[in-house]
Residue frames relative to the residue before (quaternion, step in Angstrom):
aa qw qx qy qz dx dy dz
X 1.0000 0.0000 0.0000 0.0000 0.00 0.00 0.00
X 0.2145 -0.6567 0.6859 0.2286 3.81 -0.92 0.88
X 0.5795 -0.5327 0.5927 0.1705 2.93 -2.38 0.30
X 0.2458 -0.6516 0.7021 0.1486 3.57 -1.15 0.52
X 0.1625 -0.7482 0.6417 0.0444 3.67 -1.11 1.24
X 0.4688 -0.6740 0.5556 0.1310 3.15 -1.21 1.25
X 0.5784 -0.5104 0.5113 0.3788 3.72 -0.86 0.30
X 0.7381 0.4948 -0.1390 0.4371 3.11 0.71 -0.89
X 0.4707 -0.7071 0.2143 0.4823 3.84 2.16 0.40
X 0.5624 0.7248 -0.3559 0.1780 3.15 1.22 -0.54
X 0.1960 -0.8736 0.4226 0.1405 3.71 -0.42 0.52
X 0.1882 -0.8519 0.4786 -0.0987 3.53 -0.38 1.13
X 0.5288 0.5661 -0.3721 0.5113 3.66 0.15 1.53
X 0.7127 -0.3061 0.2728 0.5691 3.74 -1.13 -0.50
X 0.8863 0.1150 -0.2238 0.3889 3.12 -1.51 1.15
X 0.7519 0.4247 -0.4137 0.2883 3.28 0.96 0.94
X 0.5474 -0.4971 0.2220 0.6356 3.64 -0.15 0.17
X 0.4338 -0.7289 0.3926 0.3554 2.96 -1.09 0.15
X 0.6160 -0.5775 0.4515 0.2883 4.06 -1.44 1.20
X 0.1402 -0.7576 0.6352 0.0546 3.36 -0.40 1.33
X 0.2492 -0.8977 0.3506 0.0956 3.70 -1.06 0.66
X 0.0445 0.8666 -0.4335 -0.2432 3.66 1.14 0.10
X 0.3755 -0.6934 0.6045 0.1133 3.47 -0.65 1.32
X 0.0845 -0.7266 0.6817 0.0147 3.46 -0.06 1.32
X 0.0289 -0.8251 0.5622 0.0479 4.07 1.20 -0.68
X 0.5543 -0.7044 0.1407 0.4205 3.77 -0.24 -0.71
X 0.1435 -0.8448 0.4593 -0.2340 2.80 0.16 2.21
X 0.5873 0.5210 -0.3492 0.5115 3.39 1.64 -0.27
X 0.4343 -0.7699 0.4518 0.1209 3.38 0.99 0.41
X 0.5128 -0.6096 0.3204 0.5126 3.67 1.58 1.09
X 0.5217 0.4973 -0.5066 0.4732 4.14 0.78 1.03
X 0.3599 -0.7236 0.5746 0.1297 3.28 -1.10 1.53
X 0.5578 0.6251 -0.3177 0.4439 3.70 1.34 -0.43
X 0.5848 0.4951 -0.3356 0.5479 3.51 1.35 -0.93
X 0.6932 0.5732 -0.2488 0.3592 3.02 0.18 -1.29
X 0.7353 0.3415 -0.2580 0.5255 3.66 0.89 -0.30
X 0.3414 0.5332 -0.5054 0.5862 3.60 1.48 0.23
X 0.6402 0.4715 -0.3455 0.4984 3.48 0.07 -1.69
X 0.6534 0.5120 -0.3627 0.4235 4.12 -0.27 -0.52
X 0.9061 0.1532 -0.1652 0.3582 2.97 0.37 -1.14
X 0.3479 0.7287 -0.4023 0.4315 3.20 1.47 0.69
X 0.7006 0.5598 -0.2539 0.3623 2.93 1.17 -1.35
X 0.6180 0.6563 -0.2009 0.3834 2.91 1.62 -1.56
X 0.6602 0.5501 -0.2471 0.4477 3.47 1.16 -1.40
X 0.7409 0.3270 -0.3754 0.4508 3.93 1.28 -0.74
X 0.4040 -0.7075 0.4516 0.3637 3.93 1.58 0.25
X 0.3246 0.5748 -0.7196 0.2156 3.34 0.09 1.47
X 0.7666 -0.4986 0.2876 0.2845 3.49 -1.64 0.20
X 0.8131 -0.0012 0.1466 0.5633 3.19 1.07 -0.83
X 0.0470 0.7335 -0.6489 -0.1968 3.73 -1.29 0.18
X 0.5725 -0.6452 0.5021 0.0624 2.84 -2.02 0.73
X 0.0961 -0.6640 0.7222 0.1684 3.57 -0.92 0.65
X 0.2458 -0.4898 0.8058 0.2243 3.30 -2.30 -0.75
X 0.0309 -0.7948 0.6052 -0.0330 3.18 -1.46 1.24
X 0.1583 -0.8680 0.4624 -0.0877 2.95 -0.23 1.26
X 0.2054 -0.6876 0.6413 0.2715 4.23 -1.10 0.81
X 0.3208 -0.7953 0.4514 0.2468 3.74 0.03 0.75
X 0.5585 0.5703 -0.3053 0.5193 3.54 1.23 -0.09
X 0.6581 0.1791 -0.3446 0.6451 3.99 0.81 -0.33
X 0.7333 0.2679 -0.4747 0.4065 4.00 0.07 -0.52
X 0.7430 0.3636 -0.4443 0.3439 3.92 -0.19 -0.19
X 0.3611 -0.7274 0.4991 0.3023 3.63 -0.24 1.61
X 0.6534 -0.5133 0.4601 0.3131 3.57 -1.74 1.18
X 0.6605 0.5136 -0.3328 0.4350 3.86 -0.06 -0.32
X 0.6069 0.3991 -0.2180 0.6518 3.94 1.33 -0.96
X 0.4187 0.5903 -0.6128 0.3174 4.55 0.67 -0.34
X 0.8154 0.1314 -0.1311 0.5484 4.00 -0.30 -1.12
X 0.4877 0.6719 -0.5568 0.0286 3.03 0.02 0.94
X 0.5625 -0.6536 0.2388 0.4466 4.30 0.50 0.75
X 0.1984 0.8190 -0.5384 -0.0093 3.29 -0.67 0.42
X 0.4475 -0.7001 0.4957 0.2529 3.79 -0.62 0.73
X 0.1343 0.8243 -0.5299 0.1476 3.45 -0.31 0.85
X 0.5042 -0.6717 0.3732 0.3941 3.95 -0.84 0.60
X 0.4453 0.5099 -0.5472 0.4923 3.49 0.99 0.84
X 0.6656 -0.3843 0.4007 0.4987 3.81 0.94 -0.66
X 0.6599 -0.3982 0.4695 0.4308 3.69 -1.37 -0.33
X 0.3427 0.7130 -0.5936 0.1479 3.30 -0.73 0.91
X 0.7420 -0.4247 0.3782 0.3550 3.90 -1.56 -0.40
X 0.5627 -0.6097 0.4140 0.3746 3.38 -0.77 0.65
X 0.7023 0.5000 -0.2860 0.4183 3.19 0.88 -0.89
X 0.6392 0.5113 -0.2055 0.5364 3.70 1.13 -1.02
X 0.6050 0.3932 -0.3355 0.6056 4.12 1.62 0.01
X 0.4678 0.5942 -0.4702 0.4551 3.39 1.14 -0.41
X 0.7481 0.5266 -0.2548 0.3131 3.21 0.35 -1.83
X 0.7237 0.6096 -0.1278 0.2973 3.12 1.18 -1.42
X 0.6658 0.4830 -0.1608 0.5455 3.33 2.01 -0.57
X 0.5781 0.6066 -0.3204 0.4419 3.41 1.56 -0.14
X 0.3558 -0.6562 0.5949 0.2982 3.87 -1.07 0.44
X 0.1350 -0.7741 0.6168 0.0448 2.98 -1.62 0.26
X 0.6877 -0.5146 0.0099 0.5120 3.51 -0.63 1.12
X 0.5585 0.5534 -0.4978 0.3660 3.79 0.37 -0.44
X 0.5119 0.7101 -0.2645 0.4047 3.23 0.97 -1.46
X 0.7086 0.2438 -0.1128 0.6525 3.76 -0.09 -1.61
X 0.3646 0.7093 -0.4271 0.4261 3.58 0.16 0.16
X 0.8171 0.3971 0.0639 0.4131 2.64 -0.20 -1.79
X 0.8104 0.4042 -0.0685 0.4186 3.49 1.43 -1.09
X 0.4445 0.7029 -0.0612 0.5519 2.44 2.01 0.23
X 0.5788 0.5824 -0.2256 0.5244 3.18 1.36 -1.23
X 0.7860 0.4528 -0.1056 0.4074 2.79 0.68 -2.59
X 0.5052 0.5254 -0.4818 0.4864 4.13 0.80 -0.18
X 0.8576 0.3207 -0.2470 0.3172 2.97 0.18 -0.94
X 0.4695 0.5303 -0.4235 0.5648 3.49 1.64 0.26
X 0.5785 0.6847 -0.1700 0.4093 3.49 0.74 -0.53
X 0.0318 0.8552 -0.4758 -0.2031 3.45 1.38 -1.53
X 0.3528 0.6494 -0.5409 0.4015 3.20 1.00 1.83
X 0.5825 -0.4540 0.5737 0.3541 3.78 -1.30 0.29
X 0.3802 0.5744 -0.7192 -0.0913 3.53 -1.20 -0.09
X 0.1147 -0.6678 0.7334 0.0548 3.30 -1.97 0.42
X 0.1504 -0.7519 0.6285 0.1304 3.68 -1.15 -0.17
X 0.4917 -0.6839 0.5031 0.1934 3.67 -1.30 0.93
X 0.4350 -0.7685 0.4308 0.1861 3.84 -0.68 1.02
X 0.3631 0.8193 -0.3952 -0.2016 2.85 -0.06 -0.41
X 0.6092 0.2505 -0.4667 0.5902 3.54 0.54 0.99
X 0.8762 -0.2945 0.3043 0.2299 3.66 -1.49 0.22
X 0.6455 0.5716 0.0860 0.4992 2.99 0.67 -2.15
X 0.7407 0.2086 -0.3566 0.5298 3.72 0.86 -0.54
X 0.3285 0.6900 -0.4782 0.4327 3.94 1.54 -0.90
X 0.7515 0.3956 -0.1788 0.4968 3.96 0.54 -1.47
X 0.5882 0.4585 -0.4373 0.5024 4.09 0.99 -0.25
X 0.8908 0.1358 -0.1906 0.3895 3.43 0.36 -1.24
X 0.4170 0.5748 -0.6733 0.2060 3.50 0.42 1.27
X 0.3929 0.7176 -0.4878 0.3045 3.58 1.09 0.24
X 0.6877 0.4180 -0.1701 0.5686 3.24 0.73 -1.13
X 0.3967 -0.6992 0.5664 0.1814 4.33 0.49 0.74
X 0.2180 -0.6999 0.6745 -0.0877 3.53 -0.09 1.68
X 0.2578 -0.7302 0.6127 0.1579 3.02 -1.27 1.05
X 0.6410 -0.3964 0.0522 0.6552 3.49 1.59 0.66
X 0.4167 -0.6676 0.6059 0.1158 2.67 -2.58 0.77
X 0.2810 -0.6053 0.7051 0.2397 3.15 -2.00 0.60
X 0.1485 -0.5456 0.8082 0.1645 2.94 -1.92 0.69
X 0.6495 -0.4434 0.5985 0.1526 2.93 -1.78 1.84
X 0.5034 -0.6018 0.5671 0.2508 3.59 -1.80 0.85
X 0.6291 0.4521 -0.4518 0.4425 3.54 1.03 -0.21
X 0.6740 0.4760 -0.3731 0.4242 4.03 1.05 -0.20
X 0.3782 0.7726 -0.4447 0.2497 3.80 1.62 -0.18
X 0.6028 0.2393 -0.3023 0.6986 3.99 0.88 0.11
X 0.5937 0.4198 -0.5661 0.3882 4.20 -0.39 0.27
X 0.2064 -0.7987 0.5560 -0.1017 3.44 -0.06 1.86
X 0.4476 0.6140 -0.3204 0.5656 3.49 1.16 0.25
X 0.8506 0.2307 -0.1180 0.4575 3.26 0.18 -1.42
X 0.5547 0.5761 -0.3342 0.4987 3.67 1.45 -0.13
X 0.4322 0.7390 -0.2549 0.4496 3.24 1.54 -0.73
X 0.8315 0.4737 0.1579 0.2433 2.75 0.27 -2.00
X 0.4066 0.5601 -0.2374 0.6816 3.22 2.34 -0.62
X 0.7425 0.5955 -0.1571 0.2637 3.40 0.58 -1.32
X 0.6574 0.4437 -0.2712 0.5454 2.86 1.26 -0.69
X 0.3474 0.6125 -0.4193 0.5730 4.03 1.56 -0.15
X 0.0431 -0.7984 0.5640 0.2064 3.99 0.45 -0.99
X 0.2898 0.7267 -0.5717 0.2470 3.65 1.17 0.93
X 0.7197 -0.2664 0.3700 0.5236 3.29 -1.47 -0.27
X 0.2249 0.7213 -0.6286 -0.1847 3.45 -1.33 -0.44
X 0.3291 -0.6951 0.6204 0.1536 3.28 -1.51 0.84
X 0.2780 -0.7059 0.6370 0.1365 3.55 -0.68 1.34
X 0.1688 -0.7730 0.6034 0.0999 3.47 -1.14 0.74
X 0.3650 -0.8451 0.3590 0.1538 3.80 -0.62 0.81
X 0.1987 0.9542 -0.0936 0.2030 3.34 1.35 -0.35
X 0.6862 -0.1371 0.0470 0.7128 3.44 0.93 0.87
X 0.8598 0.3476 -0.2926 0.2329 3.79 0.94 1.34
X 0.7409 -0.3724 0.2663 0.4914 3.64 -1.07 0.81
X 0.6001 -0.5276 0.5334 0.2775 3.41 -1.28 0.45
X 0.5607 0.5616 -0.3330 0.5092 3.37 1.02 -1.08
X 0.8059 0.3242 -0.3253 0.3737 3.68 -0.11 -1.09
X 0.6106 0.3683 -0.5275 0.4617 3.60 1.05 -0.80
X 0.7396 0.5226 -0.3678 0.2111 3.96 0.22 0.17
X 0.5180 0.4330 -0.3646 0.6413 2.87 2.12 0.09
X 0.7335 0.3595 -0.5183 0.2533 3.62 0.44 0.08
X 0.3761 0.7810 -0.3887 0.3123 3.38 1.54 -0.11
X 0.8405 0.3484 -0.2034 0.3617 2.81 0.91 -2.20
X 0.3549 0.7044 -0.4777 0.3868 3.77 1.49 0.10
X 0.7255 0.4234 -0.2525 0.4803 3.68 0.65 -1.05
X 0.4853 0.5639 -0.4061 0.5307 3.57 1.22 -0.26
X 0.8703 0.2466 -0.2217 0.3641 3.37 0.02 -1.07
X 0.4672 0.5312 -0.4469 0.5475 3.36 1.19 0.22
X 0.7893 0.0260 0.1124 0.6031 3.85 0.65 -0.77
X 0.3759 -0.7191 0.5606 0.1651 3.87 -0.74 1.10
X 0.6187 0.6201 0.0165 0.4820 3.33 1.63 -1.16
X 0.6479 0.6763 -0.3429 0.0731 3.40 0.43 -1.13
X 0.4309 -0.7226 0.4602 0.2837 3.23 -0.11 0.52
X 0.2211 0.8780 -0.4101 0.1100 2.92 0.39 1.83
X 0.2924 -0.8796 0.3225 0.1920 3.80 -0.03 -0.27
X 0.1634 -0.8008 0.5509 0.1688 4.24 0.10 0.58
X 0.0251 -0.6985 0.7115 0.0725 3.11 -1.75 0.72
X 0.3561 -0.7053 0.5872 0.1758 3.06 -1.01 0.85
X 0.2335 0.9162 -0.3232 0.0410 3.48 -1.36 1.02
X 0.0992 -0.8670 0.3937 0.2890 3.58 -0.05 -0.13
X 0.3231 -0.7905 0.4909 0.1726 3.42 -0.75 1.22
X 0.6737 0.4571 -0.5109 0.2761 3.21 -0.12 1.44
X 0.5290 -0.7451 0.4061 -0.0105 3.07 -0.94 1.95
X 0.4927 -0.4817 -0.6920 0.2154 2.18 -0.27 2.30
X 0.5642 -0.6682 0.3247 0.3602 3.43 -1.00 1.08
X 0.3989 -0.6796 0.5438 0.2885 4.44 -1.01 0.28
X 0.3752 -0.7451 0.4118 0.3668 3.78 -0.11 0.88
X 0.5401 0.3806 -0.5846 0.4709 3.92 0.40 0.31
X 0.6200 0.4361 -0.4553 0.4671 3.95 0.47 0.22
X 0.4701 0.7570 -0.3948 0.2237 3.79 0.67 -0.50
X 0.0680 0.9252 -0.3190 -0.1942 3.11 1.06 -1.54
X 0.1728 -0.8573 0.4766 0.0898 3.58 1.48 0.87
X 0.7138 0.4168 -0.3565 0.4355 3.60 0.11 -1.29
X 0.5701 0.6854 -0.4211 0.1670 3.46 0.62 0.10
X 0.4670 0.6709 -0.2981 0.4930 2.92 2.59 -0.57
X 0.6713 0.3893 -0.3346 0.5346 3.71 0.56 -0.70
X 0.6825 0.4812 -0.3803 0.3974 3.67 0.53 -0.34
X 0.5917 0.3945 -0.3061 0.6329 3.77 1.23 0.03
X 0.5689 0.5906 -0.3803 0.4277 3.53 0.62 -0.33
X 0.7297 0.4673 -0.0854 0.4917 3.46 1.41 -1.05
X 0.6729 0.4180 -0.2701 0.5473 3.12 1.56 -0.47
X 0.6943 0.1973 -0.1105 0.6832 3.94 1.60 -0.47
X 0.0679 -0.7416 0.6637 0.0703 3.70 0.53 1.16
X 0.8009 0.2410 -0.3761 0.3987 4.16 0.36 -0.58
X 0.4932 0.6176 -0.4793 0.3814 3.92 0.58 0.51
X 0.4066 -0.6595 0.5506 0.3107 4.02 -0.61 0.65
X 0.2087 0.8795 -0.3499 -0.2459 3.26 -0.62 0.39
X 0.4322 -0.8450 0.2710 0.1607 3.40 -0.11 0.69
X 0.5922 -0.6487 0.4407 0.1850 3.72 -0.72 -0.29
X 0.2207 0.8090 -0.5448 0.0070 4.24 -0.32 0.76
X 0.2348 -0.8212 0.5200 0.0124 3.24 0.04 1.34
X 0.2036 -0.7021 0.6803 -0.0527 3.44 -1.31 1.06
X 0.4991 0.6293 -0.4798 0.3531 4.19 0.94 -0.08
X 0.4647 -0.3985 0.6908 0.3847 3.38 -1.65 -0.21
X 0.7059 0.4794 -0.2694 0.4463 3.48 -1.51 0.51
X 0.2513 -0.6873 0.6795 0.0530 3.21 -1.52 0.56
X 0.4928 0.4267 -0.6168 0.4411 4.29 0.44 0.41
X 0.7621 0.3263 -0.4223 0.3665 3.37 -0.43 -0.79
X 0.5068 0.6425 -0.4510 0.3562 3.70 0.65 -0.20
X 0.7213 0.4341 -0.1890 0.5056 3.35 1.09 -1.45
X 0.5937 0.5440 -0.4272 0.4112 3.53 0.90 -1.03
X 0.4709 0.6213 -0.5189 0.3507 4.04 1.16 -0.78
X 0.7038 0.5528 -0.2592 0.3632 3.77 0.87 -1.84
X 0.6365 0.5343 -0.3705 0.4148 3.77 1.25 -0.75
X 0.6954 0.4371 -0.3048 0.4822 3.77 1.26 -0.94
X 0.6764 -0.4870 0.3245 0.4471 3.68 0.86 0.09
X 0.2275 0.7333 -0.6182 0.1687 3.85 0.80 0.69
X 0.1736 -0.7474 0.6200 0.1640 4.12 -0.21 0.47
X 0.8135 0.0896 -0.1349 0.5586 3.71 0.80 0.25
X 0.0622 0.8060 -0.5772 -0.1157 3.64 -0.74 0.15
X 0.1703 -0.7296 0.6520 0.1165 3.66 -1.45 0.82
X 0.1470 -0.6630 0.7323 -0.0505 3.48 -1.22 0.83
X 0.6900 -0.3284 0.6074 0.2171 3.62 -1.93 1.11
X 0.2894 0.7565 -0.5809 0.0803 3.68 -0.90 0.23
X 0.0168 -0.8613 0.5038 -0.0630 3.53 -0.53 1.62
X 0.4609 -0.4696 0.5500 0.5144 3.92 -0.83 -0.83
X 0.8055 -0.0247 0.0898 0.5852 3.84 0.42 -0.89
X 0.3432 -0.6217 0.6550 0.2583 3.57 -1.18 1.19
X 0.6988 0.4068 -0.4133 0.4188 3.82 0.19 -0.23
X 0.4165 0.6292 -0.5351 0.3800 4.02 1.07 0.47
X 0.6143 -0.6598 0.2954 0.3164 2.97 -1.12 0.78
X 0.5638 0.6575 -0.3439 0.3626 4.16 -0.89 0.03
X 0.5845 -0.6709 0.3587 0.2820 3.75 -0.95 0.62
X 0.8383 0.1609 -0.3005 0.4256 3.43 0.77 0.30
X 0.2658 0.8319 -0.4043 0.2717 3.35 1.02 1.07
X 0.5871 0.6524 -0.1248 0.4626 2.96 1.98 -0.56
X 0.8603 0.0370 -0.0836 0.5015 2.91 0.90 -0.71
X 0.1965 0.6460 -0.5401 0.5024 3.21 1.37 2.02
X 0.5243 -0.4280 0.7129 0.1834 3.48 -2.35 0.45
X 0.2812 -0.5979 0.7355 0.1502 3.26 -1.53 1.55
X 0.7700 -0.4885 0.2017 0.3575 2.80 -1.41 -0.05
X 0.5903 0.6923 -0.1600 0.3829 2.84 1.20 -0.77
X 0.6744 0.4457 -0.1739 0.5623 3.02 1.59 -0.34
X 0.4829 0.5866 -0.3653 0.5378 3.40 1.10 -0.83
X 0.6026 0.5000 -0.4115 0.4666 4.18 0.78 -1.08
X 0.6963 0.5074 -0.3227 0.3917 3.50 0.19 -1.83
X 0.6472 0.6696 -0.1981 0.3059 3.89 0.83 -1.21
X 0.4818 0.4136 -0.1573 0.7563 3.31 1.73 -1.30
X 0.7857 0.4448 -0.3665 0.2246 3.45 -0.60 -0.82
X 0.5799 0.6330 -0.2283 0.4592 3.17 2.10 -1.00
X 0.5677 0.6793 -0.2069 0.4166 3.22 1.42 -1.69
X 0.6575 0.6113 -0.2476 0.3644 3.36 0.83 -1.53
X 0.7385 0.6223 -0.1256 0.2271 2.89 1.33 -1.90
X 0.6117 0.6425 0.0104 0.4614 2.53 1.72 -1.79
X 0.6202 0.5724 -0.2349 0.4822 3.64 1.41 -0.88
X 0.7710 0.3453 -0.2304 0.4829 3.28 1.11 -1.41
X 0.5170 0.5551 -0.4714 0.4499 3.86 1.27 -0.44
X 0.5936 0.6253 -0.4109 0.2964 3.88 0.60 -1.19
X 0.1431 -0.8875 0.4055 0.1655 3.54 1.15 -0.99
X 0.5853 -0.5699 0.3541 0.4553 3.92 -0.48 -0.62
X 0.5248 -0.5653 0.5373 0.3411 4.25 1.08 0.34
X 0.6148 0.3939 -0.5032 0.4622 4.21 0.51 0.20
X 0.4001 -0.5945 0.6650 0.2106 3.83 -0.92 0.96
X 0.0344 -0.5334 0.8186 -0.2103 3.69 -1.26 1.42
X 0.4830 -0.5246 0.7011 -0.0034 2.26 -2.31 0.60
X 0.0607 0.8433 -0.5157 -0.1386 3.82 0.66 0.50
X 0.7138 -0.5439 0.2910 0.3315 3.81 -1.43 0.06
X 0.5295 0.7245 -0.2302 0.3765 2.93 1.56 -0.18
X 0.7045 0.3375 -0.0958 0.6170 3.01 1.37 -0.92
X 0.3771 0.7095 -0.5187 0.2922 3.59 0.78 0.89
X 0.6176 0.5823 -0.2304 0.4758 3.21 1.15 -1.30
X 0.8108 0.2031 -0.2698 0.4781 3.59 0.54 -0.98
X 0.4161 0.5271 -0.5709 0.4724 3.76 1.23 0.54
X 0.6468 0.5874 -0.4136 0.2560 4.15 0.84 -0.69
X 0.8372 0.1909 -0.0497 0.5101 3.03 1.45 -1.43
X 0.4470 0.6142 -0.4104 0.5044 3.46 1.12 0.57
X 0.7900 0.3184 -0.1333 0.5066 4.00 0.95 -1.07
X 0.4465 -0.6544 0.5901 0.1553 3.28 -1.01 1.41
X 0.8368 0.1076 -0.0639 0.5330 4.11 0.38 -0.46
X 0.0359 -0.8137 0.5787 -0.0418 3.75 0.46 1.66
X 0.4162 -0.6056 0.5897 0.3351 4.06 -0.67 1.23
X 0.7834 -0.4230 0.3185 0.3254 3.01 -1.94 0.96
X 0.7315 0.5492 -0.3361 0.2244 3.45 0.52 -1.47
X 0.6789 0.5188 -0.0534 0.5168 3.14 1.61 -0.96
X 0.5909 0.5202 -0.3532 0.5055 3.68 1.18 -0.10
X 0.6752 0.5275 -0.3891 0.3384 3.52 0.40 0.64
């Protein structure tokens, strides 16, 4: 398996730790103040990066759903006019920008219509995700591509076939591209008999030179790690201040407090995993001295 380098040096593939992601997505609930809690949370549990979503709320919120009412902690308003209200806008990423990079955190942000792909190359993405609901929008995959950043393909509510026709699209645009897979399931929060873990070794086998990686959507934090034991080379996780805040993916996000335990586990799990060669370590001399009735020569001194 090759690596995919980040602008930002980081390296993401075989033999590195592995690129933790806090999916800040749009937990900040259109607050630039939250959103910099969210940062420095992340920062405080030492993952690698966080994630936004950018959205033109005019092409992603279908015309027929614009006036429709919704109750929201801004008041009663349109879906489209909460859309608007939950999106940043250049001051905004600005601003978040600055502070990442004061911070010495990754941040990136899923496209998902064209039009933002064009907003947030200003701000020099150290790469993009395309959401599992954009994994057939051959336009907007297109259209990343020609940017020639990293990208992380999410899988997420699809057919083997399509995650193989959107792969081989990025192939034939680029043999090379510095691309990346994520296994997933797109349903918020996800039930672990729906998870399907072995699916990480089962793409691994089908794209031995593609990292692949891991976007979890569960309550909890084992199956997250168990992702890091089948080979996840990166892993992303929901990540809020309070699962009981209002909005649709607060639920099935990591407080902080978790997000820490999660890294700390990852870490753990990396250095237990070791290198697969059987040693003898020094530790286990002593109780090999007085525990074994026949100690081999090498070891009897």
């Amino acid at each position: 398996m090759r690596t995919v380098q980040l602008s930002s040096g980081r390296l993401i593939g075989a033999g590195q730790s592995t690129y933790i992601i806090a999916e800040i997505g749009i937990n900040h609930n259109g607050s630039l103040e939250l959103a910099k809690q969210l940062i420095d949370e992340a920062v405080a549990a030492k993952a690698d990066a966080v994630k936004f979503q950018k959205r033109t709320p005019e092409i992603c919120v279908p015309r027929d759903q614009w006036d429709v009412m919704r109750d929201t902690p801004w008041g009663r308003m349109s879906y489209i006019d909460y859309k608007r209200k939950t999106e940043f806008g250049v001051l905004d990423y600005t601003a978040i920008d600055q502070y990442c990079h004061e911070k010495g955190i990754d941040w990136f942000a899923s496209a998902w219509d064209t039009e933002s792909v064009d907003f947030l190359e200003q701000f020099d993405p150290c790469l993009y995700k395309l959401a599992s609901a954009s994994l057939t929008d051959y336009p907007l995959i297109e259209r990343i591509l020609e940017t020639g950043r990293p990208l992380i393909l999410s899988t997420g509510m699809s057919t083997m076939h399509e995650i193989e026709e959107a792969i081989e699209l990025v192939q034939q645009f680029d043999a090379d591209y510095p691309l990346l897979v994520a296994h997933s399931t797109s349903a918020y929060p996800c039930k672990p008999e729906e998870l399907n873990l072995r699916m990480i070794p089962t793409l691994q086998s089908r794209y031995p030179n593609l990292p692949i990686g891991y976007s979890g959507h569960e309550t909890g934090l084992a199956t997250t790690v168990a992702a890091v034991t089948l080979g996840a080379t990166f892993i992303e996780r929901h990540f809020t201040l309070d699962r009981a805040m209002w909005g649709s993916d607060h639920a099935a996000s990591v407080e902080p407090q978790g997000l820490q335990r999660l890294v700390r586990d990852i870490r753990d799990v990396e250095t237990a995993l070791g290198d697969g060669v059987k040693r003898v370590y020094d530790s286990e001399l002593g109780p090999m001295k007085r525990l074994r009735v026949n100690i081999s020569p090498e070891y009897s001194k």
